[in-house]
N, C-alpha and C positions, 0 to 999 in steps of 0.2 A: 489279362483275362485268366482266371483260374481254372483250374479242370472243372470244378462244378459247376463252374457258368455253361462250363460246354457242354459240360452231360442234362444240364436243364434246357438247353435250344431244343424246339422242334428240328425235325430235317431239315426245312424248308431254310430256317436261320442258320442253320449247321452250314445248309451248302451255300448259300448268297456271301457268307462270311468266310469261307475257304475262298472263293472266288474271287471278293474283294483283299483280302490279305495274299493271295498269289500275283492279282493284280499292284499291290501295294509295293512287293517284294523285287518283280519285276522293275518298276519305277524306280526304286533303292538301287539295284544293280545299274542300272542304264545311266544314272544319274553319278553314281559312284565309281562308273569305267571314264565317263566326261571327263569329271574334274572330281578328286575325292570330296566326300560328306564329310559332314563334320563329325557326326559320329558313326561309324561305321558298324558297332554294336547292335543297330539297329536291324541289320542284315542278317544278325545271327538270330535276335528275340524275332522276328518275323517268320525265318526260317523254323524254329522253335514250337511257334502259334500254328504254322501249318502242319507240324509233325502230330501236334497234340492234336486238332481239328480230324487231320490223315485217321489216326488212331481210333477216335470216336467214330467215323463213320466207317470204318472195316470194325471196330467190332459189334454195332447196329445191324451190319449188313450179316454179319458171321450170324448172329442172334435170330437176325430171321429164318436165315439157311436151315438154323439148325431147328426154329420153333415151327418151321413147314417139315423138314425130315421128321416129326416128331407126330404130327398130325397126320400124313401119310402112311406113317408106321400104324397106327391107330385106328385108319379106314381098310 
Protein backbone atom coordinates (compact mmCIF):
# COMPACT_ATOMS: atom_id res chain seq x y z
CA UNK A 1 0.00 0.00 0.00
CA UNK A 2 1.31 3.42 -0.94
CA UNK A 3 1.27 6.57 0.89
CA UNK A 4 -1.35 7.99 -1.54
CA UNK A 5 -3.62 5.14 -0.96
CA UNK A 6 -3.46 6.28 2.51
CA UNK A 7 -3.89 9.72 2.18
CA UNK A 8 -7.09 8.96 -0.34
CA UNK A 9 -8.89 6.69 2.71
CA UNK A 10 -11.75 8.31 4.50
CA UNK A 11 -10.99 8.10 8.47
CA UNK A 12 -13.49 5.50 8.77
CA UNK A 13 -10.91 3.14 6.34
CA UNK A 14 -8.02 4.77 7.76
CA UNK A 15 -8.90 3.46 11.19
CA UNK A 16 -10.60 -0.21 10.29
CA UNK A 17 -7.35 -0.68 8.39
CA UNK A 18 -4.79 0.21 11.32
CA UNK A 19 -6.93 -1.93 13.22
CA UNK A 20 -6.78 -4.83 11.03
CA UNK A 21 -3.04 -4.53 10.15
CA UNK A 22 -2.21 -4.29 14.10
CA UNK A 23 -4.40 -7.14 14.45
CA UNK A 24 -2.58 -8.87 11.39
CA UNK A 25 0.84 -8.00 13.08
CA UNK A 26 -0.15 -9.36 16.29
CA UNK A 27 -0.86 -12.84 14.55
CA UNK A 28 2.81 -12.57 12.71
CA UNK A 29 4.50 -12.18 16.24
CA UNK A 30 2.48 -14.91 18.04
CA UNK A 31 2.94 -17.19 15.18
CA UNK A 32 6.55 -16.44 14.76
CA UNK A 33 7.43 -16.80 18.81
CA UNK A 34 5.55 -20.72 18.10
CA UNK A 35 7.58 -21.79 15.56
CA UNK A 36 9.55 -19.27 13.08
CA UNK A 37 7.68 -17.88 9.66
CA UNK A 38 8.91 -18.43 6.82
CA UNK A 39 9.41 -15.18 6.07
CA UNK A 40 9.95 -12.95 8.84
CA UNK A 41 10.23 -9.66 6.72
CA UNK A 42 6.77 -9.58 7.02
CA UNK A 43 6.92 -8.40 10.49
CA UNK A 44 8.89 -5.58 9.61
CA UNK A 45 6.60 -4.30 6.19
CA UNK A 46 3.46 -4.61 8.74
CA UNK A 47 5.29 -2.83 11.25
CA UNK A 48 6.04 -0.30 8.29
CA UNK A 49 2.11 -0.10 7.04
CA UNK A 50 1.27 0.77 10.77
CA UNK A 51 3.86 3.65 11.17
CA UNK A 52 2.72 5.04 7.75
CA UNK A 53 -1.22 4.45 8.71
CA UNK A 54 0.15 6.15 12.67
CA UNK A 55 1.40 9.09 10.70
CA UNK A 56 -1.67 9.92 8.48
CA UNK A 57 -3.87 9.80 11.33
CA UNK A 58 -1.80 12.28 13.70
CA UNK A 59 -1.32 14.59 11.04
CA UNK A 60 -5.33 14.64 10.17
CA UNK A 61 -5.86 14.96 13.75
CA UNK A 62 -2.78 17.87 14.03
CA UNK A 63 -4.93 19.56 10.86
CA UNK A 64 -7.92 19.70 12.65
CA UNK A 65 -6.44 21.03 16.01
CA UNK A 66 -5.04 23.47 14.19
CA UNK A 67 -8.15 24.29 11.45
CA UNK A 68 -10.42 24.76 14.92
CA UNK A 69 -7.41 26.94 16.72
CA UNK A 70 -7.87 28.85 13.59
CA UNK A 71 -11.74 29.40 13.42
CA UNK A 72 -11.70 30.32 17.33
CA UNK A 73 -9.03 32.84 16.63
CA UNK A 74 -11.60 34.33 14.02
CA UNK A 75 -14.73 34.32 16.38
Amino acid sequence: MTYEDITNMNNKELHSTLREERMMLQKLRFNHAVSPIENPNKIRASKKLIARLMTEVNRRRHDAAKQSAQTNENN
